[in-house]
HTML snippet that shows the backbone in 3Dmol.js (N, CA, C, O; Angstrom):
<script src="https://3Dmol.org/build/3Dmol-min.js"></script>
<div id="view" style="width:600px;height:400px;position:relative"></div>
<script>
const pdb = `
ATOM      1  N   UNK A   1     -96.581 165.359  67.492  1.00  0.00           N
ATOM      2  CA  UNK A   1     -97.583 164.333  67.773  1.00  0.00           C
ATOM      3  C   UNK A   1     -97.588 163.945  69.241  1.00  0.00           C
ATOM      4  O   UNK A   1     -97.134 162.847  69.563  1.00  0.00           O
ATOM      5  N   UNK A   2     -98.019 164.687  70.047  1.00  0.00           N
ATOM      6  CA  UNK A   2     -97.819 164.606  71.443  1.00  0.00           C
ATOM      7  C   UNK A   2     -96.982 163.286  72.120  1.00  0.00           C
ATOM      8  O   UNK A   2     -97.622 162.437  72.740  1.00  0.00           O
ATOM      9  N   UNK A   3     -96.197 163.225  72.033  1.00  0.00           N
ATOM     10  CA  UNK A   3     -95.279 162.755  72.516  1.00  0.00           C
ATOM     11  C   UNK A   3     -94.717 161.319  71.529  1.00  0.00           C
ATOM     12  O   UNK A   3     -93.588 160.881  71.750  1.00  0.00           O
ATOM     13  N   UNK A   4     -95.405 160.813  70.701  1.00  0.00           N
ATOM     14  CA  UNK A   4     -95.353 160.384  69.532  1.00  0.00           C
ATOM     15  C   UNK A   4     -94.202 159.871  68.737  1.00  0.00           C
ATOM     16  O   UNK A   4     -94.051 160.662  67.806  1.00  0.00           O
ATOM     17  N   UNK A   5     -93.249 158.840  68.665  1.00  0.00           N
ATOM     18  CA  UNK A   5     -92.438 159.276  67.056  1.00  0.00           C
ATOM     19  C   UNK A   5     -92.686 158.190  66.188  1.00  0.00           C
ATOM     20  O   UNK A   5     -92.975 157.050  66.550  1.00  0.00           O
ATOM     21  N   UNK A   6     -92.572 158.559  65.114  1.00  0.00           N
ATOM     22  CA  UNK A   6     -93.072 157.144  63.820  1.00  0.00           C
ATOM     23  C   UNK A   6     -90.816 156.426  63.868  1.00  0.00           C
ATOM     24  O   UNK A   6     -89.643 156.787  63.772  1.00  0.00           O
ATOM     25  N   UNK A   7     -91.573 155.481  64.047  1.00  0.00           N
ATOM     26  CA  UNK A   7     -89.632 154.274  64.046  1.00  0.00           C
ATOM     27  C   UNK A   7     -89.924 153.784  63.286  1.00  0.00           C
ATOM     28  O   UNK A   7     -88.966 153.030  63.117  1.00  0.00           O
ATOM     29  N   UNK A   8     -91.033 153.424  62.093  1.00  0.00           N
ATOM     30  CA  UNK A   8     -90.946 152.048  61.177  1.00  0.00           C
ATOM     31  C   UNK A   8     -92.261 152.094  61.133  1.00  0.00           C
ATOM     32  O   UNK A   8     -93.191 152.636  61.729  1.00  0.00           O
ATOM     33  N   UNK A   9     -92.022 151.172  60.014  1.00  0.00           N
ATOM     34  CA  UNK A   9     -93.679 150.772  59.449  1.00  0.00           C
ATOM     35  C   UNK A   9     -94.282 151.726  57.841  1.00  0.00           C
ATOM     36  O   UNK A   9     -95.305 151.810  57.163  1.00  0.00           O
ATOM     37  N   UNK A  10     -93.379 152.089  57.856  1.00  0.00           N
ATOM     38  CA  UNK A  10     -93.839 153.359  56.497  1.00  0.00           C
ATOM     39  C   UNK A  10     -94.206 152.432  55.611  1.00  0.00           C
ATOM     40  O   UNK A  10     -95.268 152.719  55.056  1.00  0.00           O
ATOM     41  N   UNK A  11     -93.712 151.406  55.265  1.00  0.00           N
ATOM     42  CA  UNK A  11     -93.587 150.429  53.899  1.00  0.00           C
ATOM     43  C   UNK A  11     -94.171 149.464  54.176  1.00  0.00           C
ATOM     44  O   UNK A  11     -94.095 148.657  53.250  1.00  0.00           O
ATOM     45  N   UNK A  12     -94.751 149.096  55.014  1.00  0.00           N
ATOM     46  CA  UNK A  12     -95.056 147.967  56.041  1.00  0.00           C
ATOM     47  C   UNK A  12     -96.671 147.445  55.994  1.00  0.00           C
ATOM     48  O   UNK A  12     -97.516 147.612  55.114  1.00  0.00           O
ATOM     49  N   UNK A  13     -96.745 146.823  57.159  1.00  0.00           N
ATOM     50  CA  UNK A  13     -98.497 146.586  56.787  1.00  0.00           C
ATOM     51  C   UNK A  13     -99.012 147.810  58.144  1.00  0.00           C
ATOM     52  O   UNK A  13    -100.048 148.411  57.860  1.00  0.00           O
ATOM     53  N   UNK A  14     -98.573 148.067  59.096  1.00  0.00           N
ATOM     54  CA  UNK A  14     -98.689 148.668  60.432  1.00  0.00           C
ATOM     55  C   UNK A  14     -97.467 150.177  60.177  1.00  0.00           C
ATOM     56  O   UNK A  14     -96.347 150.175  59.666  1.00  0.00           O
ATOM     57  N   UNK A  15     -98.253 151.299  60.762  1.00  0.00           N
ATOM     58  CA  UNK A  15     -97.156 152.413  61.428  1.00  0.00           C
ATOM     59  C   UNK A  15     -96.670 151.907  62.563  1.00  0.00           C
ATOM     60  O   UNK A  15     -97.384 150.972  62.924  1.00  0.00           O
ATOM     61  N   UNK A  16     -95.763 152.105  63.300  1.00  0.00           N
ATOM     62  CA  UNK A  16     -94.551 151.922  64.115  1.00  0.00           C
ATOM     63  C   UNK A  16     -94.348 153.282  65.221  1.00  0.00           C
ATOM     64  O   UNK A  16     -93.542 154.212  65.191  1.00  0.00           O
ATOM     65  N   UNK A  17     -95.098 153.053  65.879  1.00  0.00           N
ATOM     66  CA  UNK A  17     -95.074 154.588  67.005  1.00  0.00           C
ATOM     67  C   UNK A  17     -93.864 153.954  68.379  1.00  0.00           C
ATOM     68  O   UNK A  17     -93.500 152.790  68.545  1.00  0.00           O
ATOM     69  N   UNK A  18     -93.583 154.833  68.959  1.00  0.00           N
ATOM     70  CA  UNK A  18     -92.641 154.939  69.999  1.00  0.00           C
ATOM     71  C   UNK A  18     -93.539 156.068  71.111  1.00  0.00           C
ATOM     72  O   UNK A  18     -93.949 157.163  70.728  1.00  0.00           O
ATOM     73  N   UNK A  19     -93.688 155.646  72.234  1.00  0.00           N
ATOM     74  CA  UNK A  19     -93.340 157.211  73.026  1.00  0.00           C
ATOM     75  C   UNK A  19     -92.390 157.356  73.346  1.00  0.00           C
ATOM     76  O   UNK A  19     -91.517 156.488  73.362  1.00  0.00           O
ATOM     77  N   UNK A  20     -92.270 158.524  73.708  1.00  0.00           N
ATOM     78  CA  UNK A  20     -90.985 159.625  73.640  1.00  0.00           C
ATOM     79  C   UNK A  20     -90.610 160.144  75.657  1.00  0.00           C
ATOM     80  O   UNK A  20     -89.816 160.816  76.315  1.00  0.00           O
ATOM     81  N   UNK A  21     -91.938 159.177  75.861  1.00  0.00           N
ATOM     82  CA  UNK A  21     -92.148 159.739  77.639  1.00  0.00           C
ATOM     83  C   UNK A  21     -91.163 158.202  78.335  1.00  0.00           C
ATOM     84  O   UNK A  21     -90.186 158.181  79.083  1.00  0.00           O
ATOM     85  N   UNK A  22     -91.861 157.190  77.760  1.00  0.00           N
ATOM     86  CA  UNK A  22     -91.757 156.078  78.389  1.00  0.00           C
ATOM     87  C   UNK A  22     -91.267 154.618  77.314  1.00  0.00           C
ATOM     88  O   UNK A  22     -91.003 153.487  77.722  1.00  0.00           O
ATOM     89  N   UNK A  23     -91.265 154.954  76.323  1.00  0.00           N
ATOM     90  CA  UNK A  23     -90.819 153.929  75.251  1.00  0.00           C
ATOM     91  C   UNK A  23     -91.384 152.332  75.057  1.00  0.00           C
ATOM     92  O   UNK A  23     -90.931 151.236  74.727  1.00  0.00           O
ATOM     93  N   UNK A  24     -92.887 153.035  75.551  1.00  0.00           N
ATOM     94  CA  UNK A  24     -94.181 152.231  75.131  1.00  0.00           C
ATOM     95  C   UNK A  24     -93.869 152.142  73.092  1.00  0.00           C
ATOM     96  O   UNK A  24     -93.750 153.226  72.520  1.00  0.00           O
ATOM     97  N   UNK A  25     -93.788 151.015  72.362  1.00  0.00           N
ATOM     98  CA  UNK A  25     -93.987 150.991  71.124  1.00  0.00           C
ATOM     99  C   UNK A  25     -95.466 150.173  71.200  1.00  0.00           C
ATOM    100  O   UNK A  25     -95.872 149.285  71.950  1.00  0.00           O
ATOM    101  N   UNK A  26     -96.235 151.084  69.772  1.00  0.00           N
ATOM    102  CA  UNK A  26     -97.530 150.749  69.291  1.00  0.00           C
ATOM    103  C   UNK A  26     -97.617 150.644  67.833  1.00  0.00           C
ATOM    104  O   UNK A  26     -96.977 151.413  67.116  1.00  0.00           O
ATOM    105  N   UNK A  27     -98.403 149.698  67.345  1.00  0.00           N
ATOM    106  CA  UNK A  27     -98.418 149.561  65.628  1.00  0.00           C
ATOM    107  C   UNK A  27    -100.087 150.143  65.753  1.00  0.00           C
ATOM    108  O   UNK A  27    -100.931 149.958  66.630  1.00  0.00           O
ATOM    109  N   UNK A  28    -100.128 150.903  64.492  1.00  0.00           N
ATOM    110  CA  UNK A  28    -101.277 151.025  63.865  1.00  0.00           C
ATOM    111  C   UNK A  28    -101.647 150.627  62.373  1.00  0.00           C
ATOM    112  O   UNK A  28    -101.051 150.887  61.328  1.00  0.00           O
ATOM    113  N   UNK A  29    -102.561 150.070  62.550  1.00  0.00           N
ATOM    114  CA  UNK A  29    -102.835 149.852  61.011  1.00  0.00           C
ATOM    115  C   UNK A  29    -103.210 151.088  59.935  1.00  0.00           C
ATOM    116  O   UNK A  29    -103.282 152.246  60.346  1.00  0.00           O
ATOM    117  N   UNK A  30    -103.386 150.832  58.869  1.00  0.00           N
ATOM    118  CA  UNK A  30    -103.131 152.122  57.613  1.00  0.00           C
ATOM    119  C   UNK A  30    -104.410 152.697  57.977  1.00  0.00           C
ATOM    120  O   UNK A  30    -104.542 153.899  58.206  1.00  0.00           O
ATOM    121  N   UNK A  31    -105.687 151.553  58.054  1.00  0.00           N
ATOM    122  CA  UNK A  31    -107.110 151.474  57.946  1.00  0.00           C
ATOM    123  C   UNK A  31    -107.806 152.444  58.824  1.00  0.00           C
ATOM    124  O   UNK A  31    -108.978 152.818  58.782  1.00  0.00           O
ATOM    125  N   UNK A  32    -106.623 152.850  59.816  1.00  0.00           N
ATOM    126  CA  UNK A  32    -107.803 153.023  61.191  1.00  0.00           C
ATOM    127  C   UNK A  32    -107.639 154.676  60.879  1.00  0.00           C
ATOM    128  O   UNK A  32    -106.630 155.036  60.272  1.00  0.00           O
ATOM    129  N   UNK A  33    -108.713 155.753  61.330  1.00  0.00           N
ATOM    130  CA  UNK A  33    -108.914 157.114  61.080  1.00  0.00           C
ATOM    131  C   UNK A  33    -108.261 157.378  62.749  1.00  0.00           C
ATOM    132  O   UNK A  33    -108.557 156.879  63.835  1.00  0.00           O
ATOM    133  N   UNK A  34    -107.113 158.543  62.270  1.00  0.00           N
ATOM    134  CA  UNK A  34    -106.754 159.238  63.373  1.00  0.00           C
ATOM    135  C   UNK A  34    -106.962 160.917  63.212  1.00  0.00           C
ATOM    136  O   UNK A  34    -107.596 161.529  62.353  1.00  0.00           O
ATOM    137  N   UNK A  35    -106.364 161.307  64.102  1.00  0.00           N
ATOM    138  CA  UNK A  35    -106.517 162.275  64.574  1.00  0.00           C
ATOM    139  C   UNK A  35    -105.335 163.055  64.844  1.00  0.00           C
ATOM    140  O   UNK A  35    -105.658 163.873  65.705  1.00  0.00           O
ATOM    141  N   UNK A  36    -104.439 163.164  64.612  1.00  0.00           N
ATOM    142  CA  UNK A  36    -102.953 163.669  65.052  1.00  0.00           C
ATOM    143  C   UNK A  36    -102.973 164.261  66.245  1.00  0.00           C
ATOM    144  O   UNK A  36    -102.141 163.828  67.041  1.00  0.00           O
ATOM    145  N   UNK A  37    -103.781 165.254  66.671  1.00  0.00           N
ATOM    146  CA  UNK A  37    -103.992 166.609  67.467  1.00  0.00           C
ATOM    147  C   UNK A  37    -104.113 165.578  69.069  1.00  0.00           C
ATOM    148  O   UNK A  37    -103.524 165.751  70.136  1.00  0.00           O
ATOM    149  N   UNK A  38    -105.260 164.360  68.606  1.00  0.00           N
ATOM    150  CA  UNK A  38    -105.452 163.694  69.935  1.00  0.00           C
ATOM    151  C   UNK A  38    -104.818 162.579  70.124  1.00  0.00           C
ATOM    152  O   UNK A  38    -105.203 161.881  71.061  1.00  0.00           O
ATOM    153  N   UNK A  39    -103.483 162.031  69.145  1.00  0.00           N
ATOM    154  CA  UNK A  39    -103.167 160.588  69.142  1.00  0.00           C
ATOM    155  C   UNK A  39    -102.186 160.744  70.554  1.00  0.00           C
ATOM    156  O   UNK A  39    -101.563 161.762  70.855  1.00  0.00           O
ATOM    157  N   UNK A  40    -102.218 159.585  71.256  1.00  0.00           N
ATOM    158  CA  UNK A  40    -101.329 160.100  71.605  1.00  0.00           C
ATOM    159  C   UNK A  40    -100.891 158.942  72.709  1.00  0.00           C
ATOM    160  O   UNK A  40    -101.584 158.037  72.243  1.00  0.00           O
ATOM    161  N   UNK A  41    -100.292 158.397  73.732  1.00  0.00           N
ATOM    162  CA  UNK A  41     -99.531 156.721  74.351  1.00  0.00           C
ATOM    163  C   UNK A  41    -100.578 156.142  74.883  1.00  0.00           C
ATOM    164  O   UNK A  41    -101.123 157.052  75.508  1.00  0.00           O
ATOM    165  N   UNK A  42    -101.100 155.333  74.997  1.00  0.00           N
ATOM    166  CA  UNK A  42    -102.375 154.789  75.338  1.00  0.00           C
ATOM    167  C   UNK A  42    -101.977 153.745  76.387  1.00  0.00           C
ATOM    168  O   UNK A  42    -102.792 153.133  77.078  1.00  0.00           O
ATOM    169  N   UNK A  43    -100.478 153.583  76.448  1.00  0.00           N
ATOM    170  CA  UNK A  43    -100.426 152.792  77.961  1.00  0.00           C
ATOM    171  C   UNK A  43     -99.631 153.950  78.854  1.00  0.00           C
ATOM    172  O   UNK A  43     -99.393 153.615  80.014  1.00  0.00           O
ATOM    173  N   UNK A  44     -99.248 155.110  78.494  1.00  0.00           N
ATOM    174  CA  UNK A  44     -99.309 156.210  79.266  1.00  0.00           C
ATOM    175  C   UNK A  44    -100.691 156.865  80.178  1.00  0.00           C
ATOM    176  O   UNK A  44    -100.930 157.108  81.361  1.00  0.00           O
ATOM    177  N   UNK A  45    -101.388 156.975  78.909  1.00  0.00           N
ATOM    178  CA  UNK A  45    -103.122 157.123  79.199  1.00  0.00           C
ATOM    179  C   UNK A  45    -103.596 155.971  80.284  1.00  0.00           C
ATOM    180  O   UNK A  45    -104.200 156.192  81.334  1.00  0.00           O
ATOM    181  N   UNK A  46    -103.264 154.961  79.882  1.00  0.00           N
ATOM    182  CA  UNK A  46    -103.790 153.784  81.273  1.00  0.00           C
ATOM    183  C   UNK A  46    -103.206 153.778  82.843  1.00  0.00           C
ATOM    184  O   UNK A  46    -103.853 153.655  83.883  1.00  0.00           O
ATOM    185  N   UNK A  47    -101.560 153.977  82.638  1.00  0.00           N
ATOM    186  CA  UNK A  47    -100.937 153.960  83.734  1.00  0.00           C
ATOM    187  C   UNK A  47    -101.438 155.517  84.512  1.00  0.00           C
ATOM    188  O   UNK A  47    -101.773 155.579  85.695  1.00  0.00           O
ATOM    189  N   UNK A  48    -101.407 156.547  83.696  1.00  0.00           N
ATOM    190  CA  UNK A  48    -102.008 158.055  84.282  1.00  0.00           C
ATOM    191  C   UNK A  48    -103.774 157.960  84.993  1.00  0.00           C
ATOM    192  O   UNK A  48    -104.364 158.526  85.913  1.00  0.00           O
ATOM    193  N   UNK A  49    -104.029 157.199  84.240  1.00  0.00           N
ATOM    194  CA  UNK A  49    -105.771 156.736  84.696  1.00  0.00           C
ATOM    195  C   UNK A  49    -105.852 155.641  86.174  1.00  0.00           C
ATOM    196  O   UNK A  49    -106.511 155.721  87.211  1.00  0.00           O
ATOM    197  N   UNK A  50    -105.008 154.798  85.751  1.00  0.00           N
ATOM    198  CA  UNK A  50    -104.741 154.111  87.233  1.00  0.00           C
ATOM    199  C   UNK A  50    -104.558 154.668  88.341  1.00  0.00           C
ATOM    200  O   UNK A  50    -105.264 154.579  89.345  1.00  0.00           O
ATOM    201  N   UNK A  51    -103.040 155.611  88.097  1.00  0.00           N
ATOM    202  CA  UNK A  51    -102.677 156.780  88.924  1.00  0.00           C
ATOM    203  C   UNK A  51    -103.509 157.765  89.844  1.00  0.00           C
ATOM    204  O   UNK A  51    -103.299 158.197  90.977  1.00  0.00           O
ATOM    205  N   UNK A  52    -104.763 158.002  88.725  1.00  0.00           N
ATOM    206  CA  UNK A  52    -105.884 158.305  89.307  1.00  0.00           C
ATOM    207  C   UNK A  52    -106.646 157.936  90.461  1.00  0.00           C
ATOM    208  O   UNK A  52    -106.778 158.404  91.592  1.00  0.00           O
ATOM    209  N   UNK A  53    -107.125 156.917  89.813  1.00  0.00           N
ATOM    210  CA  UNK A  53    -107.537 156.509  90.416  1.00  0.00           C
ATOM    211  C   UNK A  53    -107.411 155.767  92.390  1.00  0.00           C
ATOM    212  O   UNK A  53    -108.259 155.880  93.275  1.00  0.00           O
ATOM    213  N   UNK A  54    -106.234 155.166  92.445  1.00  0.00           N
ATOM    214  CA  UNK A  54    -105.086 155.340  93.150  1.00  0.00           C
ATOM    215  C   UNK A  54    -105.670 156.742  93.978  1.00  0.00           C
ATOM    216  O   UNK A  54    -106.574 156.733  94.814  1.00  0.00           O
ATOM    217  N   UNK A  55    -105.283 157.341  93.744  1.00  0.00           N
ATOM    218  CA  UNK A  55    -104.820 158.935  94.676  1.00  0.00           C
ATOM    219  C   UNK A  55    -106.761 158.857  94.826  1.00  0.00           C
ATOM    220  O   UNK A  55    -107.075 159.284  95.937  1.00  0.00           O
ATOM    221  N   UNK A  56    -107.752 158.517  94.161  1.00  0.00           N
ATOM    222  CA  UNK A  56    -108.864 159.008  94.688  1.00  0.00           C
ATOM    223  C   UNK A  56    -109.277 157.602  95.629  1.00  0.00           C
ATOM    224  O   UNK A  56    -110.062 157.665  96.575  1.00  0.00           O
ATOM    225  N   UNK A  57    -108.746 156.612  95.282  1.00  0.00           N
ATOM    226  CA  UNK A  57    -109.146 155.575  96.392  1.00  0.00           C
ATOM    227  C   UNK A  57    -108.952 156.164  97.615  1.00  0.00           C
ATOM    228  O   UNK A  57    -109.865 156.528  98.356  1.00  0.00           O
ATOM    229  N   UNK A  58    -107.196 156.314  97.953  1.00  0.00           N
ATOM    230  CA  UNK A  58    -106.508 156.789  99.464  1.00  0.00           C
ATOM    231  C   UNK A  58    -107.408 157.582  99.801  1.00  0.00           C
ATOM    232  O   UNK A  58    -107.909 157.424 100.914  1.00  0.00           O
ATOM    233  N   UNK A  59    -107.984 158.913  98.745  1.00  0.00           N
ATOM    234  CA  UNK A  59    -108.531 160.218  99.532  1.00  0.00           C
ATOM    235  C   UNK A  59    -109.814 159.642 100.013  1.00  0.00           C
ATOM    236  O   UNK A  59    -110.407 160.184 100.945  1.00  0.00           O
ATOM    237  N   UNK A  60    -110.402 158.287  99.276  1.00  0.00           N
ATOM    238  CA  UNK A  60    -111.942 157.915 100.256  1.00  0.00           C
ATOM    239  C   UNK A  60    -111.583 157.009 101.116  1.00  0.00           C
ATOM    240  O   UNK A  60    -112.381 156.677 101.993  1.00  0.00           O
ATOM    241  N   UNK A  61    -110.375 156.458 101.040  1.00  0.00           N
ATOM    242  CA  UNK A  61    -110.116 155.791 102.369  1.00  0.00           C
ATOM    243  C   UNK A  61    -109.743 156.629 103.872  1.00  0.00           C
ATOM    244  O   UNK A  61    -110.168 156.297 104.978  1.00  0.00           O
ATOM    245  N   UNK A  62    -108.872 157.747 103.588  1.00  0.00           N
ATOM    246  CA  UNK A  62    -108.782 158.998 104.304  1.00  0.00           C
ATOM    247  C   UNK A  62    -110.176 159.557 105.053  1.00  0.00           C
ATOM    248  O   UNK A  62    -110.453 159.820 106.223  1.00  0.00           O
ATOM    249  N   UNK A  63    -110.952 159.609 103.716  1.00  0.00           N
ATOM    250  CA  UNK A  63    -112.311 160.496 104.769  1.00  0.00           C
ATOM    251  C   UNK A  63    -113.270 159.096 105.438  1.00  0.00           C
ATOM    252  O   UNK A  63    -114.130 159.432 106.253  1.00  0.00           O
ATOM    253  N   UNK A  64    -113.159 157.620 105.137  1.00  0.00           N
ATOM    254  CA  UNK A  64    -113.824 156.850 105.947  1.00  0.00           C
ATOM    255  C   UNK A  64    -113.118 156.858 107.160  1.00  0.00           C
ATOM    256  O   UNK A  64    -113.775 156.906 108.200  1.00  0.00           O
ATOM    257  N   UNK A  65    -111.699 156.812 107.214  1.00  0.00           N
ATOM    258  CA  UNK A  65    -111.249 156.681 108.643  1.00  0.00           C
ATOM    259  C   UNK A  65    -111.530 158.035 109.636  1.00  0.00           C
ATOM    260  O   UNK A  65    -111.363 158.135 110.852  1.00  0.00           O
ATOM    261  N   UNK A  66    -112.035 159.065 108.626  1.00  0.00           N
ATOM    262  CA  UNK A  66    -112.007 160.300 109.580  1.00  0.00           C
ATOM    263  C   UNK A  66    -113.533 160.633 110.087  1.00  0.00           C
ATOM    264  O   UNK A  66    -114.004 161.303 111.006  1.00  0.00           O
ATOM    265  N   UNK A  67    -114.142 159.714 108.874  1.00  0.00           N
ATOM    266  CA  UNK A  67    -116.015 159.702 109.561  1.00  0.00           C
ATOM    267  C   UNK A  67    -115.887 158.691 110.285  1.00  0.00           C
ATOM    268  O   UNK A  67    -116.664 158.926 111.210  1.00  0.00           O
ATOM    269  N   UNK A  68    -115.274 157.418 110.539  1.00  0.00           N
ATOM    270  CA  UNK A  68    -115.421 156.770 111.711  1.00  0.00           C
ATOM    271  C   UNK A  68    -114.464 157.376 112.963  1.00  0.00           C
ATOM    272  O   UNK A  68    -114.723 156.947 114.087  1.00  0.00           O
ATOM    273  N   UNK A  69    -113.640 158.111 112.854  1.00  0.00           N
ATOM    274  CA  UNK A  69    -113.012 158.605 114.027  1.00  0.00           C
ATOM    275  C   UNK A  69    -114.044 159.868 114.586  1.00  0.00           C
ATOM    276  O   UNK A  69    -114.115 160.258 115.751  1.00  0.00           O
ATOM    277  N   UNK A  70    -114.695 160.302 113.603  1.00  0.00           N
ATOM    278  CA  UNK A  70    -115.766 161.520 114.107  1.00  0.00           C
ATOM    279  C   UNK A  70    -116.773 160.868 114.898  1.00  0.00           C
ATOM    280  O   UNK A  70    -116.974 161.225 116.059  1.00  0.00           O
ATOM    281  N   UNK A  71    -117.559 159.739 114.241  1.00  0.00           N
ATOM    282  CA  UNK A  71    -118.723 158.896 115.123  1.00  0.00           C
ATOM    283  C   UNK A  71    -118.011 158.441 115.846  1.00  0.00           C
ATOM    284  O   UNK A  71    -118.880 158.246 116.695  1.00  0.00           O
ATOM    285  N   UNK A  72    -116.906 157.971 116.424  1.00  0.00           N
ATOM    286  CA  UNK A  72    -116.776 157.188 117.592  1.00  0.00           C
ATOM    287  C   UNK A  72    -116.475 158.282 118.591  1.00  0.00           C
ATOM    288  O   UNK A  72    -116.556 158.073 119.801  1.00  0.00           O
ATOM    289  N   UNK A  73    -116.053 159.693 117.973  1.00  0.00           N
ATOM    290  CA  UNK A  73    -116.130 160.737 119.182  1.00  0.00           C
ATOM    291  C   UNK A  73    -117.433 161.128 119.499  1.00  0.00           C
ATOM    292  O   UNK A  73    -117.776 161.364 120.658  1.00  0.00           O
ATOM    293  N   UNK A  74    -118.316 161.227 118.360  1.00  0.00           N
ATOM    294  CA  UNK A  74    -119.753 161.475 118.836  1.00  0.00           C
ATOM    295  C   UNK A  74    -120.524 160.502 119.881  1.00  0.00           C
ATOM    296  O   UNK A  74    -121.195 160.903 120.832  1.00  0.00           O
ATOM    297  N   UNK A  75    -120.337 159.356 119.579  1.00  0.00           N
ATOM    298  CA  UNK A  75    -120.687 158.494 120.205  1.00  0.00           C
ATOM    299  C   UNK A  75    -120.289 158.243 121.868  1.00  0.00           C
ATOM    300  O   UNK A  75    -121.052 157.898 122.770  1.00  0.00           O
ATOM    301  N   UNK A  76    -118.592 158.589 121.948  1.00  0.00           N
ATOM    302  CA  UNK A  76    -118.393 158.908 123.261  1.00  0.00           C
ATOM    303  C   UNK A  76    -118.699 160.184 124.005  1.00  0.00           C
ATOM    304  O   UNK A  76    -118.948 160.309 125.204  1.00  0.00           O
ATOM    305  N   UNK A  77    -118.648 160.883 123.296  1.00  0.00           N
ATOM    306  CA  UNK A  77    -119.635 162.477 123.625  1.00  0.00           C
ATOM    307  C   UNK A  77    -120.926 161.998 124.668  1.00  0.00           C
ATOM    308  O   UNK A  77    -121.038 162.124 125.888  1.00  0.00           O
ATOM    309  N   UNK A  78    -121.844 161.393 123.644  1.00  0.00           N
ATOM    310  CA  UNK A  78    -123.597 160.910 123.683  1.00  0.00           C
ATOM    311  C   UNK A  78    -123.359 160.122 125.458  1.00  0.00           C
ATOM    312  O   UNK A  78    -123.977 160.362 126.496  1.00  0.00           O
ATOM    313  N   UNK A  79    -122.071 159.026 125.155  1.00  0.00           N
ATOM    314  CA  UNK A  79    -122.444 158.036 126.492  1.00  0.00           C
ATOM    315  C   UNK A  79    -121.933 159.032 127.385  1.00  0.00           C
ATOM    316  O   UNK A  79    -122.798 159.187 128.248  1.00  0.00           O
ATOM    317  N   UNK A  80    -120.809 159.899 127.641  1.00  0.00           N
ATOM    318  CA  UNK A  80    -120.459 160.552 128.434  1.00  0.00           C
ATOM    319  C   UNK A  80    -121.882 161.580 128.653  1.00  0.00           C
ATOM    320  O   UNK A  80    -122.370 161.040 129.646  1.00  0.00           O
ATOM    321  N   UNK A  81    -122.424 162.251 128.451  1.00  0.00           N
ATOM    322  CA  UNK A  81    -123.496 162.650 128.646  1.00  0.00           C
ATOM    323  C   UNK A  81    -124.556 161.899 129.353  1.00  0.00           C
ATOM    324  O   UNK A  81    -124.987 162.470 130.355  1.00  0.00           O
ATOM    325  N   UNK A  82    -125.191 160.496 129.001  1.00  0.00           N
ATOM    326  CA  UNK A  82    -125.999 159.753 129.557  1.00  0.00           C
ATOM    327  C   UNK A  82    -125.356 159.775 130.694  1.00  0.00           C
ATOM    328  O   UNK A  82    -126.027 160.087 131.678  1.00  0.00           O
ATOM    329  N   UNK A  83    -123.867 159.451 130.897  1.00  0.00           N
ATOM    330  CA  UNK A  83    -123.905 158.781 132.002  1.00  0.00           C
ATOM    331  C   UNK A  83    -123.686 159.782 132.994  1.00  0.00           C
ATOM    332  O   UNK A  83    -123.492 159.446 134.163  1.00  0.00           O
ATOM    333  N   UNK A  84    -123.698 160.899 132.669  1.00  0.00           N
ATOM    334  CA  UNK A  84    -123.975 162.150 133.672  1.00  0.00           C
ATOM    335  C   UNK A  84    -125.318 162.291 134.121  1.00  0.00           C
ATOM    336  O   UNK A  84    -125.633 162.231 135.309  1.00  0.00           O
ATOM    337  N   UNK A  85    -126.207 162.501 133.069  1.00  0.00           N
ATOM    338  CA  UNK A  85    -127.432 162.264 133.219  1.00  0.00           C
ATOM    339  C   UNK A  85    -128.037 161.517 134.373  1.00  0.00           C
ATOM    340  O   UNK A  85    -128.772 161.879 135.291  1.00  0.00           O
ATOM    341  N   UNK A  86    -127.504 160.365 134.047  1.00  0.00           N
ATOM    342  CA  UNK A  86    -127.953 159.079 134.795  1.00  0.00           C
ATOM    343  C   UNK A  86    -127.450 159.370 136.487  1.00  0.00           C
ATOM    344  O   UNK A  86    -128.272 159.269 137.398  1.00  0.00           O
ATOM    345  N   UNK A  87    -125.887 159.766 136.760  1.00  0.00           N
ATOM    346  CA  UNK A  87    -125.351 159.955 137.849  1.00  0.00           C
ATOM    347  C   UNK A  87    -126.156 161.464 138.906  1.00  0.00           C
ATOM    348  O   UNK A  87    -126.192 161.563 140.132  1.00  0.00           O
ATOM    349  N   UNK A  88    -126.585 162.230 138.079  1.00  0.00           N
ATOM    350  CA  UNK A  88    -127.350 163.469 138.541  1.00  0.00           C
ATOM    351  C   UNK A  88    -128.763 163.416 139.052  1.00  0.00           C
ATOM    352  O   UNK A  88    -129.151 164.241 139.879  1.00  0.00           O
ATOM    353  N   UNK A  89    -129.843 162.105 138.402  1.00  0.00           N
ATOM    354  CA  UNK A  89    -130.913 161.499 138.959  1.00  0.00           C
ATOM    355  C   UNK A  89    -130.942 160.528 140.274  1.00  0.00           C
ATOM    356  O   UNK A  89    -132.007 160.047 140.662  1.00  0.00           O
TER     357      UNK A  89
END
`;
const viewer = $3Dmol.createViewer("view");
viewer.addModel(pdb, "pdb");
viewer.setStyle({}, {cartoon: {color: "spectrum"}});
viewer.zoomTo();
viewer.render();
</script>
């Protein structure tokens, strides 16, 4: 049960899950339809999704500092040019 173990709850009103990664415990009720194949730590799933997210923030914070380091070279490019321009008239 991907990473999964049943600790309790057999007799109970709730199953009794454990992960096996991080020792997140979760109850499920009898009622709810699973899936075995896809059950699987759901505050693993959150902390891995955060994680995500995370690593794609930095990488758009990465390429804003590198499009403003590009325009401010373009930009000194442009005035260095004018002001040749300007010095040659």
């Amino acid at each position: 049960m991907n990473g999964l173990r049943t600790v309790g709850g057999l007799y109970g009103r709730h199953i009794v899950l454990t992960c096996t990664r991080a020792g997140h415990i979760h109850q499920i009720g009898y009622n709810r339809k699973l899936n075995p194949s896809s059950l699987s730590c759901f505050d693993c799933k959150r902390s891995e999704r955060e994680h995500q997210r995370q690593i794609a923030y930095e990488d758009q914070q990465k390429h804003i500092r590198f499009m403003a380091f590009r325009q401010q070279e373009l930009f000194d490019e442009a005035s260095q040019y004018v002001r040749e321009s300007m010095n040659e008239q």
